[in-house]
C-alpha atoms as one frame of an Amber mdcrd trajectory, in Angstrom:
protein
 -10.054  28.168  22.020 -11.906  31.567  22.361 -14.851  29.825  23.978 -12.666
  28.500  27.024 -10.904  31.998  27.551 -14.728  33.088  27.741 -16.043  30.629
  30.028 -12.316  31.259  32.191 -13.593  34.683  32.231 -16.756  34.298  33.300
 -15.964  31.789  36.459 -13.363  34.801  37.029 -15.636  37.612  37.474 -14.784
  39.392  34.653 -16.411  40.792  31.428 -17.306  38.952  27.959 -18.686  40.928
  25.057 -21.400  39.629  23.392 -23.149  40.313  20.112 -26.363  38.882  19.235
 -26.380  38.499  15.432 -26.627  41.257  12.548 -30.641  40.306  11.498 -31.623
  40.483  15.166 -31.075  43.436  17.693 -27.679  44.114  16.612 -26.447  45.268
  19.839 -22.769  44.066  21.783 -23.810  43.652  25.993 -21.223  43.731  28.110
 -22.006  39.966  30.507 -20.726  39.458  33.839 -21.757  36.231  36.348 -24.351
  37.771  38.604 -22.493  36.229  41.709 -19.745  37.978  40.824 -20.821  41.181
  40.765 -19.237  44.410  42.623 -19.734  48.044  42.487 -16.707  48.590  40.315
 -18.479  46.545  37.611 -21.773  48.458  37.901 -19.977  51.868  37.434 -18.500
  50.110  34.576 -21.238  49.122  32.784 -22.641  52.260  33.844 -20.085  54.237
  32.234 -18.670  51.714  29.012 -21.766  50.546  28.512 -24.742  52.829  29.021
 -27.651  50.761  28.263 -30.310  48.987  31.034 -28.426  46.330  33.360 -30.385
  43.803  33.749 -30.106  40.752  35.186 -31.047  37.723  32.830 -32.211  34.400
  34.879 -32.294  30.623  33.612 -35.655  29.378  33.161 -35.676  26.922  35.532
 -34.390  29.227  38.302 -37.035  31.566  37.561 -39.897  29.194  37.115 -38.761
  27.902  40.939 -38.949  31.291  42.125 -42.276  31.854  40.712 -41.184  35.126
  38.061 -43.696  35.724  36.001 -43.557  37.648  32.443 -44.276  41.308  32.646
 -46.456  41.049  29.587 -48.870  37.691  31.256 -48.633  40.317  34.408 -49.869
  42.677  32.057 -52.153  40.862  30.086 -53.719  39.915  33.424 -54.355  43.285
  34.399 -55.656  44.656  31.320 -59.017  44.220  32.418 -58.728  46.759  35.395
 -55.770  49.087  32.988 -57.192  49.588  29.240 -53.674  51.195  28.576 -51.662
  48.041  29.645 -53.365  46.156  26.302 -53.491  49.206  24.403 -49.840  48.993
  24.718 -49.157  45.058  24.399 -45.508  44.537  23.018 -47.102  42.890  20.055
 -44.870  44.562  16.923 -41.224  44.037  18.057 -38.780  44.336  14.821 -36.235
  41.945  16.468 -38.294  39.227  18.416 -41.617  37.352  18.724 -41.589  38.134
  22.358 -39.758  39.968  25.338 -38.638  38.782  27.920 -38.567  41.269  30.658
 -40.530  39.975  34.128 -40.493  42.126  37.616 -37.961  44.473  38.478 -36.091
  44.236  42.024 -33.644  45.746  44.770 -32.636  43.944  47.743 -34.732  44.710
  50.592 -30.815  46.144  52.087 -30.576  48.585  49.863 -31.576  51.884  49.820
 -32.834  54.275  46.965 -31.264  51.087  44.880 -29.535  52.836  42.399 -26.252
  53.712  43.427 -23.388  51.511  42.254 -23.349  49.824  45.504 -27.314  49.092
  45.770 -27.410  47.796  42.029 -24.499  45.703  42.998 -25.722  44.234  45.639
 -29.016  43.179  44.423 -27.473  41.919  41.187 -24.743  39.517  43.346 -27.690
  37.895  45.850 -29.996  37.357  43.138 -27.311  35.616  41.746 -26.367  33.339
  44.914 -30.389  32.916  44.905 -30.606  31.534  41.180 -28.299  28.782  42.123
 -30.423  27.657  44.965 -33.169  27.796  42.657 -32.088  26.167  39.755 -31.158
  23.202  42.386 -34.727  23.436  44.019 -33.684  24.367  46.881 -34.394  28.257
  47.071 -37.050  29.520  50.071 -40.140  30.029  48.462 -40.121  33.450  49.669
 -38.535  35.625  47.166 -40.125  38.772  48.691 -37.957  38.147  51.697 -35.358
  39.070  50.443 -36.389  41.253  47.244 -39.184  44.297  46.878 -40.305  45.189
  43.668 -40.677  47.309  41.308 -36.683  48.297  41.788 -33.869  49.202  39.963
 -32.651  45.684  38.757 -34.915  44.322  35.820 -35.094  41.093  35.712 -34.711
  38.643  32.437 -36.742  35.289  32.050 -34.792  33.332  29.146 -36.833  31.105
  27.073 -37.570  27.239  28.098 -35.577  26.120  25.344 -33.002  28.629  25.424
 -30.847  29.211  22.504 -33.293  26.447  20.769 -36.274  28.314  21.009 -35.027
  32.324  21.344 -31.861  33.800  20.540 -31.541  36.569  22.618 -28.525  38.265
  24.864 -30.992  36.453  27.548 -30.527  33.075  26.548 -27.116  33.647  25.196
 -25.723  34.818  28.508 -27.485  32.347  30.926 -25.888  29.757  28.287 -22.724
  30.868  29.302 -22.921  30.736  33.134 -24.683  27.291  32.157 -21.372  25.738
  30.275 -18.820  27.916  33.083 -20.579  25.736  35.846 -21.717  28.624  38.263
 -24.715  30.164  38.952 -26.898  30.753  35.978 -27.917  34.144  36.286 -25.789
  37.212  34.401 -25.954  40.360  34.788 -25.862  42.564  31.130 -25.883  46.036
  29.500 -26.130  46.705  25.939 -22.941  48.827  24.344 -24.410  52.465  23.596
 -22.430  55.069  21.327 -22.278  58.751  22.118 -21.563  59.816  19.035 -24.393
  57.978  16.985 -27.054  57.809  19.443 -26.745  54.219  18.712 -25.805  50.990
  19.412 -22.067  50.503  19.435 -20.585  49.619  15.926 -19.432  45.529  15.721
 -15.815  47.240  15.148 -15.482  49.625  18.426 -16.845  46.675  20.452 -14.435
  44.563  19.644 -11.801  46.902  19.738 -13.140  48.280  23.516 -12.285  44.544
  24.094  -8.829  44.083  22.367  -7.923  47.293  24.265  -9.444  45.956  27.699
  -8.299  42.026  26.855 -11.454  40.867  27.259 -13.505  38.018  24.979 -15.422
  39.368  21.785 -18.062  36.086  20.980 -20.860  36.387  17.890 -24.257  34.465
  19.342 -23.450  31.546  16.696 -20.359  31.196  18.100 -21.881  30.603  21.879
 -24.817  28.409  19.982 -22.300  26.138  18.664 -20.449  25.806  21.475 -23.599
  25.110  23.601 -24.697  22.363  21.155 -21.364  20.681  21.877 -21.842  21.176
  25.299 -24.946  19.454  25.967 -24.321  16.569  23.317 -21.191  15.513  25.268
 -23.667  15.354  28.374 -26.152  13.374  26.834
């Protein structure tokens, strides 16, 4: 079943493509388990991918590590920054909300950009959303992490796939049903020659070339639904 040799994949350290669904962003990311992350996969999303990594955090994790939203951080200092409401991400074509919160690099890092910074910070915030999404993370994130950084971090929705449908929820759901840490690391799929997002068709064949798992959002939704009703 496709779903296994994805979750396999994931608890392996290696690379799942995922596309969100036609009538939303349209986009393939390339998703990785945060924990697992090493240079070599930075460079590669770098390179094959070419859109913002980011790393994309369940809920729960990030509620116990106190992330806020970038736009309530915003909206909160609109008061004291006219151009912060001015600009309120109030019109997206693809979602009712974002859901980008504070961006990070390890406080071991350096400029935090290089292959080897981005990968560390990506790998210990992922060993930190496991503490956190078993309440047991320090409550001093800024211990560790100084922001803003290189790494933006993701805030999936409390409901995940129920409420938002997002490469955000839809990767956390993945680390979620693999059984490891549920943060991911992603990158949207960029083409050179259309200045666009990769076609549905290159994507998958970048993955039938590279053996890797090709999953559609419903596909992960499904599988998710499954998931939890066996737990209930």
């Amino acid at each position: 079943m496709k779903i296994n040799r994805a979750l396999d994949s994931i608890r392996n350290g290696e690379f799942v493509l995922v596309h969100d669904a036609s009538e939303r962003e349209d986009e393939t990311d390339l998703v990785i388990a945060a924990e697992k992350v090493r240079p070599a996969h930075v460079a590669e999303m770098r390179r094959d991918g070419g859109g913002l990594i980011c790393v994309a955090l369940h809920p729960k994790a990030a509620k116990n590590l106190n992330l806020p939203l970038l736009t309530d951080i915003y909206k909160a200092a609109s008061s004291a920054h006219e151009v912060l409401d001015a600009a309120a991400a109030n019109d997206l074509p693809y979602d009712e909300r974002s859901s980008f919160s504070i961006s990070v690099n390890h406080r071991d890092t350096f400029t935090g950009v290089t292959d080897e910074d981005r990968a560390l910070t990506i790998s210990e915030l992922g060993k930190l959303a496991n503490q956190a999404f078993n309440g047991s993370a320090p409550t001093d994130f800024g211990r560790n992490f100084r922001t803003p950084g290189h790494v933006p971090l993701l805030r999936a929705a409390e409901g995940l796939t129920d409420e938002r449908q997002g490469h955000t929820e839809l990767s956390v759901v993945l680390m979620v049903m693999a059984g490891i840490s549920p943060a991911a690391a992603i990158c949207e799929m960029l083409d050179d020659e259309t200045s666009r997002a990769l076609s549905h068709q290159s994507a998958r064949e970048y993955a039938e070339e590279g053996g890797l798992v090709y999953l559609e959002g419903d596909e992960i939704r499904d599988a998710f639904s499954d998931w939890r009703s066996v737990r209930k």
